[in-house]
C-alpha positions in Angstrom: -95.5 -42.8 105.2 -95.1 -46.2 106.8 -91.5 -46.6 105.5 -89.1 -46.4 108.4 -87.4 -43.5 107.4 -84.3 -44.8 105.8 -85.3 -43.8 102.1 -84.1 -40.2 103.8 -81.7 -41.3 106.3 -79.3 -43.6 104.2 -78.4 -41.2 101.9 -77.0 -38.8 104.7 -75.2 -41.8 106.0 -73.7 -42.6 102.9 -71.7 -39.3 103.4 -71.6 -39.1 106.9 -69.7 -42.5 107.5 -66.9 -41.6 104.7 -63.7 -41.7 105.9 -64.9 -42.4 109.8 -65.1 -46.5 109.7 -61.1 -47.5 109.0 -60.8 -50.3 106.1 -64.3 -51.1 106.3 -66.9 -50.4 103.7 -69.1 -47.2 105.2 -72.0 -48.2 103.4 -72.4 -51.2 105.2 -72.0 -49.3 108.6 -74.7 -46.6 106.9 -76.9 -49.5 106.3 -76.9 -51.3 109.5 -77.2 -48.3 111.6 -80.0 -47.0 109.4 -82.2 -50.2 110.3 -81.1 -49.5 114.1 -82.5 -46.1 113.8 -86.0 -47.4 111.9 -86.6 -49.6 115.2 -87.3 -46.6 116.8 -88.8 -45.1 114.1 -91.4 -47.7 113.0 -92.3 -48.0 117.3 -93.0 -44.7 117.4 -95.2 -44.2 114.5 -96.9 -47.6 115.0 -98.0 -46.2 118.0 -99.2 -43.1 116.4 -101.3 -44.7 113.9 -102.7 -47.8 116.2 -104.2 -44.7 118.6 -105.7 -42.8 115.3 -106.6 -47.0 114.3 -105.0 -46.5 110.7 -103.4 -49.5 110.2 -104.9 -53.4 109.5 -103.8 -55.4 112.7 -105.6 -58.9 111.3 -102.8 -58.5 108.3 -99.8 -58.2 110.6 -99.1 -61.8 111.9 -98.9 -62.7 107.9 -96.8 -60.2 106.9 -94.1 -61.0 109.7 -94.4 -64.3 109.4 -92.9 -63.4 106.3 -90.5 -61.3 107.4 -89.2 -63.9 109.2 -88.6 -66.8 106.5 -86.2 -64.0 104.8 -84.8 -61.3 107.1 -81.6 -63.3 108.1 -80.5 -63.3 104.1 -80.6 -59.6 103.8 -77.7 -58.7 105.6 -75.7 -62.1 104.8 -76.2 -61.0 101.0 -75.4 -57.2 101.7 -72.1 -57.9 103.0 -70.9 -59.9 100.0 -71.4 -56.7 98.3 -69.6 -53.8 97.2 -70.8 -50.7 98.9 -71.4 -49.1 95.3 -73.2 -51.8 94.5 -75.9 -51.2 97.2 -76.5 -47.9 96.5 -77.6 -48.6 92.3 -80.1 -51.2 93.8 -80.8 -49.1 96.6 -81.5 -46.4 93.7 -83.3 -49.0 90.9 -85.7 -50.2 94.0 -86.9 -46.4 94.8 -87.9 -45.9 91.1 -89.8 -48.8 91.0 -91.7 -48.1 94.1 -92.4 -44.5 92.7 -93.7 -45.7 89.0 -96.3 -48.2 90.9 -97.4 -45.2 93.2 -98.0 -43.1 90.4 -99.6 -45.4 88.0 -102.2 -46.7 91.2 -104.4 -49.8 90.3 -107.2 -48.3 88.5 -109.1 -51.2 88.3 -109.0 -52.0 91.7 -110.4 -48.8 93.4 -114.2 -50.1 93.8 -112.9 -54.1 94.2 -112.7 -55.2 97.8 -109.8 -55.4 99.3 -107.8 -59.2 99.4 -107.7 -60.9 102.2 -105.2 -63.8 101.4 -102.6 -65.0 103.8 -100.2 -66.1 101.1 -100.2 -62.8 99.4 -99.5 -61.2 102.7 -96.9 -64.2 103.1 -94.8 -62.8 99.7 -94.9 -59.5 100.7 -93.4 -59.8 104.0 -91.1 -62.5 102.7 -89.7 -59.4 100.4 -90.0 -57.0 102.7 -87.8 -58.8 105.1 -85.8 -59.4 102.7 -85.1 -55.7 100.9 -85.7 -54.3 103.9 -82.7 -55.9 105.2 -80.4 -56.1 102.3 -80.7 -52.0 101.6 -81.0 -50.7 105.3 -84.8 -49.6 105.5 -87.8 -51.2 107.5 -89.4 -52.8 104.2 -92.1 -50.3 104.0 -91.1 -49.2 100.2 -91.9 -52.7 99.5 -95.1 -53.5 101.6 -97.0 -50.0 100.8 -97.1 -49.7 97.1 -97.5 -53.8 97.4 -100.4 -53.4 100.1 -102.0 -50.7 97.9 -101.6 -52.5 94.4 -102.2 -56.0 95.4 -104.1 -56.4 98.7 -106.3 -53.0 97.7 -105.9 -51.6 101.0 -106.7 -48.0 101.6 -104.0 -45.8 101.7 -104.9 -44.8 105.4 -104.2 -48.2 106.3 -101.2 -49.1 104.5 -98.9 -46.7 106.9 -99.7 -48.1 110.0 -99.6 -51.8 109.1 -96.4 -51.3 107.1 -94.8 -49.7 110.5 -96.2 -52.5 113.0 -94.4 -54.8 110.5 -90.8 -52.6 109.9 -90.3 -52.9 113.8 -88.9 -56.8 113.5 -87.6 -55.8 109.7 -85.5 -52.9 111.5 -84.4 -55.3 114.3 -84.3 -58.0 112.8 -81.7 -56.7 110.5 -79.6 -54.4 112.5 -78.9 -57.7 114.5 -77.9 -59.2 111.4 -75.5 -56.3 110.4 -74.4 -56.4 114.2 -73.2 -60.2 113.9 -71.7 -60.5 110.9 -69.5 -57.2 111.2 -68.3 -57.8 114.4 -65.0 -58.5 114.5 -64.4 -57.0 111.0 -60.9 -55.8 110.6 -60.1 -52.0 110.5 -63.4 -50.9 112.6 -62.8 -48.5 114.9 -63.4 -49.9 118.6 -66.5 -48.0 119.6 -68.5 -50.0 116.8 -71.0 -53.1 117.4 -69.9 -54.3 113.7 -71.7 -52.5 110.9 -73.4 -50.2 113.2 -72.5 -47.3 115.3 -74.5 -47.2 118.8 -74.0 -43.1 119.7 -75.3 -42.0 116.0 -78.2 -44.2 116.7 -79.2 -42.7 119.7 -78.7 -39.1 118.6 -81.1 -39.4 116.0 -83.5 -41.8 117.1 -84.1 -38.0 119.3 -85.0 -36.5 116.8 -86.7 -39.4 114.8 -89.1 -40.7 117.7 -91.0 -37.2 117.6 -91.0 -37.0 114.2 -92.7 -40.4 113.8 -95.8 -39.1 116.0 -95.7 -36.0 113.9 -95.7 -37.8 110.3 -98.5 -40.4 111.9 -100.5 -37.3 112.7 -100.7 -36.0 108.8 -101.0 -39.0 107.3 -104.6 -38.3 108.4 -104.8 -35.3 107.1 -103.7 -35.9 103.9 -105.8 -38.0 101.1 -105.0 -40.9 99.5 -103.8 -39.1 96.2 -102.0 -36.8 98.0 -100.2 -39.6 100.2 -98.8 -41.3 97.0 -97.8 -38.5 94.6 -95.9 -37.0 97.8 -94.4 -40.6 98.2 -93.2 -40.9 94.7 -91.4 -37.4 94.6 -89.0 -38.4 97.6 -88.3 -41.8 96.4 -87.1 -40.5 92.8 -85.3 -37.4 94.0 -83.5 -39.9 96.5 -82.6 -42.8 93.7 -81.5 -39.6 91.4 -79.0 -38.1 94.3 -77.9 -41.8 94.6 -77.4 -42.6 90.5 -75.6 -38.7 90.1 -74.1 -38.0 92.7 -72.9 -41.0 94.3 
């Protein structure tokens, strides 16, 4: 789906890292090791959907450019926050990105699609910036975004989204890197807000299930590529608002 894969994984991480991270807030550890995670993710499946060529590699210089002016704020703003506090935006930005899924841009199936820089600008510039703050590669912000405002084709979206969530995912695991390092009640074996041996264990399983996901996101049409979309990100934001 182009989104990195943390809509699944921090939810899992939430729970996992209870209890194992001393004083310090687990979400925060959750988060940054998500985005360490996605970095393999998003390389994996950006080079899945740049073989099949679904993806839009004139819109990618923009888009990072973007992601540049604004990924250093993400994790900067995430650790000024309470971990609960992460999760209800986490949660409030999934059911936005569902309700513009589902409702599609009518009006803008037959248009052409936009080929401004500035637009692609924005979005990265949020990307970078969500994507950071919340742990994911920005890909719940640039797909519905891509499909609503630039009128890309839904084939399209994925791939770009990925070639993009690659600096969004480094970019920000660096950041949770520096500014938990050194944080007081961590145990030893942590690089700050991220733990190195839970990245690699699922970054096994996550790099062949990038190649797999690229593969049905042809097979799938566009219609089917949203709704599907939508469902995940509002059973996620519901687990998260419920259940904690």
């Amino acid at each position: 789906m182009g989104i990195g894969g943390g809509i699944i994984l921090n939810p899992i991480l939430f729970l996992y890292f209870e209890g194992r991270t001393g004083g310090a807030d687990s979400v925060h550890v959750a988060l940054g090791t998500s985005l360490a995670v996605s970095a393999f993710t998003t390389i994996s499946s950006t080079m899945g959907h740049a073989f099949r060529r679904r993806w839009r590699p004139n819109a990618i210089p923009f888009l990072l450019l973007g992601v540049l002016c604004t990924s250093y704020l993400g994790p900067l703003l995430a650790v000024q926050l309470h971990g609960s506090t992460l999760k209800r935006l986490f949660a409030l930005l999934l059911l936005a990105a569902s309700y513009q899924l589902v409702r599609g841009n009518p009006t803008s199936q037959n248009l052409a699609p936009r080929n401004s820089p500035w637009l692609l600008l924005a979005i990265g510039a949020m990307a970078g910036l969500v994507g950071t703050l919340l742990g994911v590669a920005g890909g719940i912000v640039m797909v519905p975004l891509m499909i609503s405002v630039m009128r890309y084709p839904e084939k399209v979206t994925a791939g770009t989204s990925s070639a993009v969530g690659i600096a969004v995912a480094l970019l920000g695991a660096g950041g949770y890197i520096l500014h938990g390092w050194g944080e007081t009640g961590l145990p030893q074996e942590y690089w700050g807000y991220l733990h190195p041996s839970t990245v690699l264990w699922l970054a096994v399983g996550s790099v062949p299930g990038a190649q797999l996901g690229a593969y049905l996101n042809r097979k799938w049409s566009g219609r089917t590529f949203r709704i599907l979309f939508a469902i995940v990100l509002v059973l996620v934001a519901l687990k998260l608002v419920f259940l904690g």
